[in-house]
C-alpha positions as CSV (number, residue, x, y, z in Angstrom):
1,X,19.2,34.4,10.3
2,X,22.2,32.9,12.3
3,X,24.1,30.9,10.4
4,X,27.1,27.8,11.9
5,X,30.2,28.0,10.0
6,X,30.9,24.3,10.9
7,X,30.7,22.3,7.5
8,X,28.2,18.8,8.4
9,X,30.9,17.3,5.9
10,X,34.8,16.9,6.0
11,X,37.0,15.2,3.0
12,X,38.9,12.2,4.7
13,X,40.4,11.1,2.0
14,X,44.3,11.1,1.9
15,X,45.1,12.9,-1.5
16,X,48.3,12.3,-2.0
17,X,48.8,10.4,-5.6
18,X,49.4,6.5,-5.2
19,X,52.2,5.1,-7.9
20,X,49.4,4.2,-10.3
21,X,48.0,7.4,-11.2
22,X,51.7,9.5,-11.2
23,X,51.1,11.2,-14.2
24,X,47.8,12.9,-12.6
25,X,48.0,15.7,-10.7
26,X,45.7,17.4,-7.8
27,X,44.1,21.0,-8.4
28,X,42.5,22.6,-6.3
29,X,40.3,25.5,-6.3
30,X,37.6,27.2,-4.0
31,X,35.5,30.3,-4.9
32,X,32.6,31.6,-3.5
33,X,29.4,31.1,-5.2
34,X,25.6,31.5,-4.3
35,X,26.4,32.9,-0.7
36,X,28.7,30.1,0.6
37,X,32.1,28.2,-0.7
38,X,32.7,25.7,-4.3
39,X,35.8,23.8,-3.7
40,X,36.3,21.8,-7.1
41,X,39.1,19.0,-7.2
42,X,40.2,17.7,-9.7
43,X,43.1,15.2,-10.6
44,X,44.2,15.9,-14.1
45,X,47.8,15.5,-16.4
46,X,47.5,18.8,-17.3
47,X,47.3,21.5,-14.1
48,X,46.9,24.2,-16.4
49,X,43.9,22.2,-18.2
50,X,42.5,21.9,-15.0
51,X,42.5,25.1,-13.3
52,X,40.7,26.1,-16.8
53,X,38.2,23.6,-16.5
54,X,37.3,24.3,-13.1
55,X,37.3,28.2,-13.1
56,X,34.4,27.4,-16.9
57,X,32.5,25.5,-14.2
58,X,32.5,28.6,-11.5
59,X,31.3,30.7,-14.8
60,X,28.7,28.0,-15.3
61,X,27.6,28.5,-11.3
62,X,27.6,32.8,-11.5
63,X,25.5,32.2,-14.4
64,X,22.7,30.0,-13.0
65,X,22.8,32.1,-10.0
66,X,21.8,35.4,-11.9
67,X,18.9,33.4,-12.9
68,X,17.9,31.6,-10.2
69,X,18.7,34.0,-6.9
70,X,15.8,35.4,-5.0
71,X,18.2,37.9,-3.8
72,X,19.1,39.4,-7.0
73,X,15.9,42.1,-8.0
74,X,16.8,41.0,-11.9
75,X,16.8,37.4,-11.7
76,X,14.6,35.7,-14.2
77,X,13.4,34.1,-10.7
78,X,12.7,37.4,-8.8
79,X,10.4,38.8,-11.9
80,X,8.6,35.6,-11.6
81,X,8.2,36.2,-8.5
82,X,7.0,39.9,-8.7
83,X,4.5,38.6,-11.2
84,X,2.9,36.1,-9.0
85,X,-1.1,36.1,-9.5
86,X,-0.3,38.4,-12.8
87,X,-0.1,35.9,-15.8
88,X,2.3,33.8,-18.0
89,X,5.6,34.6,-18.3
90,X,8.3,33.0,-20.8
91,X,11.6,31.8,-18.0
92,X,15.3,30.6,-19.2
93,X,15.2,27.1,-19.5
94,X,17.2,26.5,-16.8
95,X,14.7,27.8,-14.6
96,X,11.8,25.8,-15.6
97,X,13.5,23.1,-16.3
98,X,14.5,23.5,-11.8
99,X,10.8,24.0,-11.7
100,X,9.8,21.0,-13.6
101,X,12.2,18.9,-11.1
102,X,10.9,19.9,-8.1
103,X,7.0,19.8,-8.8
104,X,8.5,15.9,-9.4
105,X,10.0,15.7,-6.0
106,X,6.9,17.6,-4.6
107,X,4.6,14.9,-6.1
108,X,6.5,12.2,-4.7
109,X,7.5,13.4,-1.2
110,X,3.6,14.3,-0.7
111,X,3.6,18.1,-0.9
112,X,6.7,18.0,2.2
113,X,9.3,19.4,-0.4
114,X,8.0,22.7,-1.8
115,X,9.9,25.4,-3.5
116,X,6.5,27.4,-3.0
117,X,7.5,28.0,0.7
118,X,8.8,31.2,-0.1
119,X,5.7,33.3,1.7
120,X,6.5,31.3,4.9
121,X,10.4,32.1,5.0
122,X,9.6,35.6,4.4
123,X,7.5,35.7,7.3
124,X,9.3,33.8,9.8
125,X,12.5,36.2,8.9
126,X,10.5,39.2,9.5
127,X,9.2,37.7,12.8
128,X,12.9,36.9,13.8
129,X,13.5,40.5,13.2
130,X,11.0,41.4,15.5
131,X,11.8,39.1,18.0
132,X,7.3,37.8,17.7
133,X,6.2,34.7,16.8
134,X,3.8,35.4,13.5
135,X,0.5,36.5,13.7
136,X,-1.7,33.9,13.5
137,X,-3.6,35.7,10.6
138,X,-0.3,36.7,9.0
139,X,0.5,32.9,9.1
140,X,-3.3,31.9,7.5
141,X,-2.1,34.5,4.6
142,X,1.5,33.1,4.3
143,X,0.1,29.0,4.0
144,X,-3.0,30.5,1.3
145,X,0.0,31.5,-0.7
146,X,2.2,28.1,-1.0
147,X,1.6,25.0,-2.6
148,X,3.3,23.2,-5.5
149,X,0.0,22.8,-7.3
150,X,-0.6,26.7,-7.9
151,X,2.6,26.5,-10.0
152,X,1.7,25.9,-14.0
153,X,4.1,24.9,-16.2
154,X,3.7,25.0,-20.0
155,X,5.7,24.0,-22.5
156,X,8.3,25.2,-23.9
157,X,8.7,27.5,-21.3
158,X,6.0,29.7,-19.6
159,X,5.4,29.5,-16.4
160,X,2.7,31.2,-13.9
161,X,2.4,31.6,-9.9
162,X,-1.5,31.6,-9.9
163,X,-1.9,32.8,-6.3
164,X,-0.9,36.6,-5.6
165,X,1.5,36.4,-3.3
166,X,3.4,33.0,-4.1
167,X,7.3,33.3,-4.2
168,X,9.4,30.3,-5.5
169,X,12.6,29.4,-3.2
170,X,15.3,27.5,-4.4
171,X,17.4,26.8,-1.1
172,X,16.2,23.6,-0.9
173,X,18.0,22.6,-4.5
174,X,19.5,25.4,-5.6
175,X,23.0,24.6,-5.1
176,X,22.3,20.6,-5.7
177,X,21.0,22.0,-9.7
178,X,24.8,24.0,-9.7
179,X,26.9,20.8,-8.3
180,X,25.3,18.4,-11.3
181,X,25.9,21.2,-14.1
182,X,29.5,21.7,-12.9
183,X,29.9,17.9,-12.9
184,X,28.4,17.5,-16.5
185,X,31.1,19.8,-17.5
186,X,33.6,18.0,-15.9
187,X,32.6,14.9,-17.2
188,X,32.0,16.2,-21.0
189,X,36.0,17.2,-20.8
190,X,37.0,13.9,-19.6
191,X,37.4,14.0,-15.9
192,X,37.9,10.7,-14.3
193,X,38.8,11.9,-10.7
194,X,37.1,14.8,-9.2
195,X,34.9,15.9,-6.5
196,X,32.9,19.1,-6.0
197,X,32.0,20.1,-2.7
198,X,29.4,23.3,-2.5
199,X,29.1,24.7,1.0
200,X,29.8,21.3,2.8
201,X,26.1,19.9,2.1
202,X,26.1,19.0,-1.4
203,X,28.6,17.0,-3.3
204,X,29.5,15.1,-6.1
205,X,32.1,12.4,-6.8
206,X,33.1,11.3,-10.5
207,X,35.2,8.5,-10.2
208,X,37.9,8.6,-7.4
209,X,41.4,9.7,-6.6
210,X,44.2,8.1,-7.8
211,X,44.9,4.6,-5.8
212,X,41.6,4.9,-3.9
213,X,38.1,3.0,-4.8
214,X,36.2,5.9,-3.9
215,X,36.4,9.7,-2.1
216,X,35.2,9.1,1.7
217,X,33.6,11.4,3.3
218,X,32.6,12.0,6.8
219,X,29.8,13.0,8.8
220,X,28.4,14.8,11.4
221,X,25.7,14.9,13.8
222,X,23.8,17.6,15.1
223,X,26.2,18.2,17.5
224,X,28.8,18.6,15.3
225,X,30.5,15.1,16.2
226,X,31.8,12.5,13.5
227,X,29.3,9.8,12.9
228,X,31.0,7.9,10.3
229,X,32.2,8.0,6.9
230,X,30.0,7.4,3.1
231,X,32.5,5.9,0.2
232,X,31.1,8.0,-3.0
233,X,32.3,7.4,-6.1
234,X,29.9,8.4,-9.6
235,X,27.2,9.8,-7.2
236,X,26.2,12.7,-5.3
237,X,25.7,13.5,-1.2
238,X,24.1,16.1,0.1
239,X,23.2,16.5,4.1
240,X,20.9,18.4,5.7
241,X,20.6,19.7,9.6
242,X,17.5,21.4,11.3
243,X,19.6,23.8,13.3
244,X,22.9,24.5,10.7
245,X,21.1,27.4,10.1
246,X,18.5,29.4,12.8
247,X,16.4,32.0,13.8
248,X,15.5,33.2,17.6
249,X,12.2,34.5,19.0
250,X,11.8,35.0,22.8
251,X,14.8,33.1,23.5
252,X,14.2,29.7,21.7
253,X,15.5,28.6,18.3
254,X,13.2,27.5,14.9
255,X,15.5,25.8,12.1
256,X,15.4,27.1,9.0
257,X,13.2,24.5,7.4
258,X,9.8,25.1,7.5
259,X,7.2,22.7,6.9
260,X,5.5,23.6,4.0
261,X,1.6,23.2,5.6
262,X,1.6,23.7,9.3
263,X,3.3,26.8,8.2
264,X,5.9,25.8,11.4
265,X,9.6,25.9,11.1
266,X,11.3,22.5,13.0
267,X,12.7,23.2,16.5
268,X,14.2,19.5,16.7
269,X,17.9,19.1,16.1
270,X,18.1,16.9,13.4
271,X,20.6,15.9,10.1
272,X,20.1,13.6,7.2
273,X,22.3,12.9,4.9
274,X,20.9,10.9,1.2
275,X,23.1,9.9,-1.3
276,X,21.5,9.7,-4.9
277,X,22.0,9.9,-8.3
278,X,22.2,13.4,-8.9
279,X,22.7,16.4,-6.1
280,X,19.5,18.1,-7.5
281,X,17.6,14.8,-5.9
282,X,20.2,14.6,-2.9
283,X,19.3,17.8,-1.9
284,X,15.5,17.8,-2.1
285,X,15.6,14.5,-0.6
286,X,17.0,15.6,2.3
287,X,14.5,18.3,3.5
288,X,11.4,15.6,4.4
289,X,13.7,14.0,6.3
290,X,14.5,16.6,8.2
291,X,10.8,17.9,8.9
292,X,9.9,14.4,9.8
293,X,12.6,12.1,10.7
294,X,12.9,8.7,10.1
295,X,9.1,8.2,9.3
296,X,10.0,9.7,6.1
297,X,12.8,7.5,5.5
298,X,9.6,5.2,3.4
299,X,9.7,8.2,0.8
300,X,13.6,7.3,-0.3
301,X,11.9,3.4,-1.2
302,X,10.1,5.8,-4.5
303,X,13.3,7.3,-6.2
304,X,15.7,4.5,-7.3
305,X,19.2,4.1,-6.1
306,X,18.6,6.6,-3.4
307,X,19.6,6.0,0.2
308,X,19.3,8.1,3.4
309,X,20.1,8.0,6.9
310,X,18.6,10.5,9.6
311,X,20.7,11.3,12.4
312,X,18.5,12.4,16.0
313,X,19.4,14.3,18.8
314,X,20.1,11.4,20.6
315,X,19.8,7.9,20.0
316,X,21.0,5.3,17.1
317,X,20.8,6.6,13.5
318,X,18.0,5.2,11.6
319,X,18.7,4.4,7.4
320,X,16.8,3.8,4.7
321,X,15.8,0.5,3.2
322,X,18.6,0.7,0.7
323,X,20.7,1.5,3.3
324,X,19.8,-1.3,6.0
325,X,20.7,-4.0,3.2
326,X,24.0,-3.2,3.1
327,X,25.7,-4.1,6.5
328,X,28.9,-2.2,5.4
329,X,27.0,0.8,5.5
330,X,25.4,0.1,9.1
331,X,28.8,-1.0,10.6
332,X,30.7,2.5,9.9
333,X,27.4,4.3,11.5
334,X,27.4,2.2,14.6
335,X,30.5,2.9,15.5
């Protein structure tokens, strides 16, 4: 799969520390985590505190990652999957409690977010490989395979992939889960100004830099032009683009994002961006917008405090309810 190394989001935000905050200092650090780049600020009095901080919440990512990756053979996740259609099997709670979440965002977004689509990635990457579109019977097999609903969950913590064949996929939330744990632990040692930024799509803000209101961020549209600026402060952003990452068969492009029942990856250019409570729900919230566009913008009215905009190809961004009500918010995307 092809991937842009443009990031959809940019820090604007002028860090330099304001008279009022002159016994805090900025540290910065960026490490690579779960296939892309963490960049953790923090403003803190003590540097040395900081770097320590920040470098336990990388820990806490590396560890999440060896039990959620579908690319690691050991993962607690990958023997789930090799057990599909097999039986029960006792997971970490970190895992089922990412399970539990997104059968709750699957509910709610009508089946369109699925970490079950894991037959259907599998297939379209092979048939990128190949340079074919999937066999049509190949595809019937793939789609008999997902669907949130084969996925049991029993407390405390046994879960089972009825179907033979399933496959959970967590790049849809995977690094939205990471982003909140590494902001619990910076919050839980007294951060008041930080912002974590995990491979440009999902972010969180706790409080804001010294002398600022909030951290601004910008973003982009599918052609990789600035749209306008979101002011986040004790919330989380994460965006979303149909083509940031791609495969190519007979010459035309399918996004990465495949709709969960045709079975059909999106060949529309498309971003959304939603800001939310948490980046777990950010990042999930993001992927039904992208599949469907603004007709899906009615799903954001069911999760409280949530608001999204979709950015199209062409023509004027369209924003959630939440969104529309505050003009600030339309005036910097009309720009």
């Amino acid at each position: 799969m092809k991937a842009t190394k443009t990031l959809l989001l940019l820090l604007l935000i002028a860090l330099a520390p304001a008279k009022t905050g002159a016994a805090l200092r900025e540290v910065r650090e960026v490490h690579y985590q779960m296939g892309t780049y963490l960049e953790v600020t923090l403003w803190h009095d003590e540097p040395e505190t900081a770097k320590q901080l920040i470098r336990d919440a990388v820990r806490e990512v590396h560890r999440l990652d060896e039990i959620l990756s579908n690319y690691d053979p050991d993962s607690a996740l990958s023997r789930l999957n090799q057990r599909a259609g097999a039986g029960i099997m006792r997971v970490p709670v970190e895992l089922f409690e990412l399970l539990t979440t997104a059968n709750e965002y699957s509910e709610k977004t009508g089946g369109i977010f699925d970490v079950t689509v894991g037959p259907l990635m599998e297939l379209w990457r092979k048939a990128a490989e190949e340079n074919r579109l999937p066999r049509e019977t190949d595809l019937a097999r793939a789609l008999s395979a997902v669907g949130y609903r084969n996925l049991t969950l029993r407390r405390p913590y046994e879960v089972e992939l009825t179907r033979a064949g399933m496959s959970v996929d967590f790049g849809g939330i995977g690094k939205g889960y990471a982003v909140d744990r590494v902001t619990d632990i910076l919050r839980g040692a007294g951060a008041t100004a930080a912002l974590i930024n995990f491979g440009g799509s999902s972010i969180s803000a706790i409080g804001a830099p010294p002398g600022k209101h909030d951290w601004e961020i910008a973003v982009q549209d599918t052609d990789n032009r600035l749209r306008g600026a979101i002011h986040l402060r004790d919330s989380a952003l994460s965006t979303s683009s149909s083509m940031g990452r791609w495969w190519t068969i007979g010459g035309k492009k399918y996004g990465h994002l495949i709709h969960p029942m045709s079975g059909v990856p999106i060949t529309e250019a498309r971003t959304a961006a939603v800001i939310s409570r948490s980046a777990t729900q950010a990042e999930a919230l993001t992927k039904p917008l992208v599949l469907l566009g603004k007709s899906a913008l009615s799903t954001i009215d069911k999760f409280p405090r949530a608001q999204a905009i979709v950015l199209p190809a062409s023509g004027a961004p369209a924003l959630s309810r939440q969104f529309s009500s505050r003009s600030s918010w339309k005036e910097i995307f009309q720009r």
